[in-house]
C-alpha positions in Angstrom: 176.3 129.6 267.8 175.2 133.0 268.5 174.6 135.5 266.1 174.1 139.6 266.4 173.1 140.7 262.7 170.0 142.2 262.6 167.0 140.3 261.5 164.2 141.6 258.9 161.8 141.3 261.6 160.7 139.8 265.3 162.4 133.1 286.0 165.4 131.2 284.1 168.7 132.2 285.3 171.5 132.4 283.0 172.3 131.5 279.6 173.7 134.4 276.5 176.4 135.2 275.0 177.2 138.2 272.3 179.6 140.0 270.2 179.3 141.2 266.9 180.0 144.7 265.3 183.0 145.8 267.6 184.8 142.4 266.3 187.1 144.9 263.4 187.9 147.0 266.1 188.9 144.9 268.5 191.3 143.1 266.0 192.7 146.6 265.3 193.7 146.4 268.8 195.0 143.1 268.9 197.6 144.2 265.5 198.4 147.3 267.1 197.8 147.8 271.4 198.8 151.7 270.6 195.2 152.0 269.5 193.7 149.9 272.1 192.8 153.3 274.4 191.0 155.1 271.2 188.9 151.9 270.7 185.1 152.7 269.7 183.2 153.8 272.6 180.4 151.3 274.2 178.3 154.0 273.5 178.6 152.8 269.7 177.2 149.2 270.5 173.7 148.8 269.6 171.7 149.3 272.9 170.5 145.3 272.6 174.7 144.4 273.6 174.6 147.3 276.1 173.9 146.1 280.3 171.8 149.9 280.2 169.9 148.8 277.2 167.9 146.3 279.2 168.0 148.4 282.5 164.8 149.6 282.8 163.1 146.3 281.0 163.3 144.4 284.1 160.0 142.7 284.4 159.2 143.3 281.3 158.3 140.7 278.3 160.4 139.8 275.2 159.2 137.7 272.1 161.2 134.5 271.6 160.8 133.1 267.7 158.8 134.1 264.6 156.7 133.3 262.0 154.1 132.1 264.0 155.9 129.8 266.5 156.8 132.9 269.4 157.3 132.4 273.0 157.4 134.9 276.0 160.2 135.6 278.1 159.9 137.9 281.1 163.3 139.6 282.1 163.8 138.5 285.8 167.7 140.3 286.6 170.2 141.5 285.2 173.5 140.0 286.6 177.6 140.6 286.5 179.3 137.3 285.2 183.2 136.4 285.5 184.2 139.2 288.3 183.1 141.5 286.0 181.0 144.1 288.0 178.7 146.5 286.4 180.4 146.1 282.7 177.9 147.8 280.5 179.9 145.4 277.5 179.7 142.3 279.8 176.8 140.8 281.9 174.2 138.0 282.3 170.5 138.4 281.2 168.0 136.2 283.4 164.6 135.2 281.9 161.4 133.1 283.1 158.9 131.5 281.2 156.2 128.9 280.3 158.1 128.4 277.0 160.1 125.0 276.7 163.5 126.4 274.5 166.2 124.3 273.1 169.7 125.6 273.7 170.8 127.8 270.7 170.9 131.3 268.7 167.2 132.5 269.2 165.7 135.7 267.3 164.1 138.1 270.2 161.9 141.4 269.9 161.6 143.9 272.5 159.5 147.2 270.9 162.7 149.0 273.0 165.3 146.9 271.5 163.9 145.8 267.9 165.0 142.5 266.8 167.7 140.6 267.6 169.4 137.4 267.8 171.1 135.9 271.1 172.0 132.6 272.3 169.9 131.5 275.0 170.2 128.3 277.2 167.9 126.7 279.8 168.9 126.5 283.1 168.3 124.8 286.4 165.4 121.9 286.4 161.6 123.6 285.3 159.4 124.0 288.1 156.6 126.5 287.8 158.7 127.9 284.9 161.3 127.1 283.2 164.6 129.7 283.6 167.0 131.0 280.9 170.3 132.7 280.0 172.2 134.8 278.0 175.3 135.8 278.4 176.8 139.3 276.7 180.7 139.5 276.8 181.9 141.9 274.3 185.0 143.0 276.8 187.5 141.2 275.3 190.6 143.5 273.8 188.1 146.9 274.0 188.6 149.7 276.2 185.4 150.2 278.0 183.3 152.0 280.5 181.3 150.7 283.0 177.7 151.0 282.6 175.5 153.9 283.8 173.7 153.7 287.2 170.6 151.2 286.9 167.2 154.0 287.3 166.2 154.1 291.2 163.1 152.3 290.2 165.1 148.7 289.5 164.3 146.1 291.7 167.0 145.6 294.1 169.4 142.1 293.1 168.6 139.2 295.7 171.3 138.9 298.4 173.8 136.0 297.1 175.6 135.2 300.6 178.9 134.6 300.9 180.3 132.3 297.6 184.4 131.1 297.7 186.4 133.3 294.4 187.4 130.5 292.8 184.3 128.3 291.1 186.5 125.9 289.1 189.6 124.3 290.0 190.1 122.3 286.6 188.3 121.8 283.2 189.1 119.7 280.3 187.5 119.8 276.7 187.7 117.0 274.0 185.7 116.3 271.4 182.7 114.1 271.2 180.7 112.0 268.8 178.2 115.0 268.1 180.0 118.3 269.7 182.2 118.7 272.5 182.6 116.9 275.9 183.7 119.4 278.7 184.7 117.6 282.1 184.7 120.3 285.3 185.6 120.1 288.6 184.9 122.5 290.7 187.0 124.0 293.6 186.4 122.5 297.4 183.8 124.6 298.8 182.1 125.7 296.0 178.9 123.7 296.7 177.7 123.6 293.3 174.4 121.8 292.9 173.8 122.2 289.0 176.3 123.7 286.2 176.5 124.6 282.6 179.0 126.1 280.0 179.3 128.7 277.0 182.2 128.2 274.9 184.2 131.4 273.2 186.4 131.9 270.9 188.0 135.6 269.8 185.6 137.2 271.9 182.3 135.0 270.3 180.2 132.3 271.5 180.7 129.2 269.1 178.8 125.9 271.7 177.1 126.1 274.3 175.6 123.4 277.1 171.9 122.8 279.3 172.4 123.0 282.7 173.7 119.2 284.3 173.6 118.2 288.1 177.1 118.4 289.9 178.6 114.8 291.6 181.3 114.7 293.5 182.6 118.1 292.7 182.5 117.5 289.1 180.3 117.4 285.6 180.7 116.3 282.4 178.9 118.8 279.5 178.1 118.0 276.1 178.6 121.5 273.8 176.8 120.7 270.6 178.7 122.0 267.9 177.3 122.7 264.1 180.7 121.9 262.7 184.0 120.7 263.8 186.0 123.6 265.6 189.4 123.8 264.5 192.0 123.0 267.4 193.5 125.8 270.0 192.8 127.9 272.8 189.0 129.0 273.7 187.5 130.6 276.7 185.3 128.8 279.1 182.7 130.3 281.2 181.3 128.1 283.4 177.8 129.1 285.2 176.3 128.3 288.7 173.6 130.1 290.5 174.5 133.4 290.5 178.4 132.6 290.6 180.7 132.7 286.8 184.3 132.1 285.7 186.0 132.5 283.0 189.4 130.3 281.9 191.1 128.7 279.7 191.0 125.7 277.6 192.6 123.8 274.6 190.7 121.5 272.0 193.7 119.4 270.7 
């Protein structure tokens, strides 16, 4: 679902997910966790998988698309996700616009950046604008650093109150007639309004949901998948407002 190879050319709230390049090295580690601490440096990532690539494009405009079908996305924050704070491999990218998006891989230019692709997911019901996310999390079997200090000249994050640790107390995945069906329910307390999911697997996002209204403590997702996945163990990470957890799951 998402992909990070490089293309010839090119206020949501959360929705992206990326890996890519460091994928060899992180299987190197997984062989042999001797090597694990002489992993390649974040510093090695290209800047468009790096939380201090983006630091100082807050407010700023990204093209969505190509070939004369682009849409604008204004970069609204810049968030942690999963407990995760100030990762520089492994954070949440929050964009606004007028553009109506379907859920999926999405080629994006930035004259900083160049062009990319990134999975990006609406989020939360439109209003003035519609919000989006994407989700980097290249943190998995690396040894990283976090990221450098955001520039002075950031705008500060909102306040986000008081929110319980634990998000989800269980989730189960099966599949469906056109994807994947992913039933959550969330932990007491968590007063969740409105959810959505990203599934991973090895590090890589391979489905991915639009963001459903909570009943009852619980949701039921549909992940559209392009193919069947093959059964095992994924990672979940299940999104809320400004709150994100990671666990988890089998597809038998």
């Amino acid at each position: 679902m998402v992909s990070t190879e490089r293309t010839p050319h090119t206020l949501t709230r959360r929705g992206l997910i990326a890996s890519g390049g460091a994928a060899g090295a992180a299987a190197l580690a997984a062989l042999n966790p001797g090597v694990s601490s002489a992993v390649v440096a974040i510093g090695q990532d290209p800047a468009y998988l790096r939380r201090s690539g983006y630091a100082r494009l807050v407010g700023q405009d990204f093209t969505a698309g190509g070939w004369g079908t682009t849409a604008r996305l204004t970069l609204a924050e810049i968030a942690d996700i999963g407990g995760m704070s100030g990762r520089d491999d492994a954070f949440a990218l929050r964009f606004a616009s007028q553009a109506d998006l379907e859920s999926g891989t999405h080629a994006l230019y930035h004259p900083s950046l160049g062009s990319f692709n990134l999975l990006v997911s609406p989020v939360n019901a439109a209003g003035a604008s519609q919000e989006y996310e994407a989700i980097v999390d290249r943190s998995h079997g690396l040894t990283r650093r976090a990221a450098p200090k955001p520039p002075s000249k950031q705008p500060p994050s909102r306040p986000t109150g008081h929110h319980p640790r634990k998000l989800v107390a269980h989730a189960q995945l099966r599949e469906g007639r056109h994807g994947l069906r992913c039933e959550i329910v969330f932990a007491d307390g968590a007063h969740v309004r409105r959810a959505h999911a990203t599934l991973m697997r090895d590090g890589k996002p391979v489905a991915a949901s639009g963001s459903h209204k909570v009943h009852d403590h619980r949701v039921v997702l549909k992940l559209p998948t392009e193919r069947r996945l093959r059964r095992g163990r994924y990672e979940l990470v299940v999104l809320s407002g400004d709150r994100a957890q990671s666990l988890a799951v089998k597809l038998r």
